[in-house]
N, C-alpha and C positions, 0 to 999 in steps of 0.2 A: 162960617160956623164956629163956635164957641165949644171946642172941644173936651173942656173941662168938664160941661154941662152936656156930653152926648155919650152916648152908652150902641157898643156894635152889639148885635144878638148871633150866636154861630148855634148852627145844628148839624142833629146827628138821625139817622134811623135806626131802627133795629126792626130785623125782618126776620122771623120765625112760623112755625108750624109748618104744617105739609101742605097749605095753601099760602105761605109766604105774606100772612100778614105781617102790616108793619104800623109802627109804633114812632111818632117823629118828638122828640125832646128838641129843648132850646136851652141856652145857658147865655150869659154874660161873660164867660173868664176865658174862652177859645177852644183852639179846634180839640185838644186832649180831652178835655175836661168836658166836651159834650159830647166825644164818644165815648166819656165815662159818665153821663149822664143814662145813655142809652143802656151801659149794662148793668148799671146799679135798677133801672127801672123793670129789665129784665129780670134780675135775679130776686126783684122785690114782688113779681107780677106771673111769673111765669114759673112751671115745675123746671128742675135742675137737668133734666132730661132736652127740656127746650131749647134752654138758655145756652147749652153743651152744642146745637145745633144751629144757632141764630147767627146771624149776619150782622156787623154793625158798621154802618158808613158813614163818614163827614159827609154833612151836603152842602155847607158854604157858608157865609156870614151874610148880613145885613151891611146895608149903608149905614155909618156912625148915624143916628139919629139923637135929637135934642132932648135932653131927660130934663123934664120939669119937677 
């Protein structure tokens, strides 16, 4: 594989309310940056009450795949 040409995808959850929905983002730049993915989407999506109470988790990355 041509790894100039492949891109990993890592994600995040964010799990909120009092039935513990959740919210899964995706990013390209790693595991930080897609549990900051998840509270930037919280805090853009959700009242400050919520977001005070939500959960946010790394769930893993992809295999590098081939970006055309």
């Amino acid at each position: 594989m041509n790894y100039h040409n492949s891109v990993t995808y890592h994600w995040a959850s964010i799990e909120y309310g009092r039935d513990r929905y959740v919210q899964v983002v995706k990013t390209k730049k790693g595991e930080i940056e897609a549990e900051a993915a998840a509270w930037d989407w919280g805090r853009r999506n959700l009242a400050p009450a919520v977001v005070n109470s939500a959960i946010v988790r790394y769930l893993g990355r992809s295999e590098p795949r081939v970006q055309y």
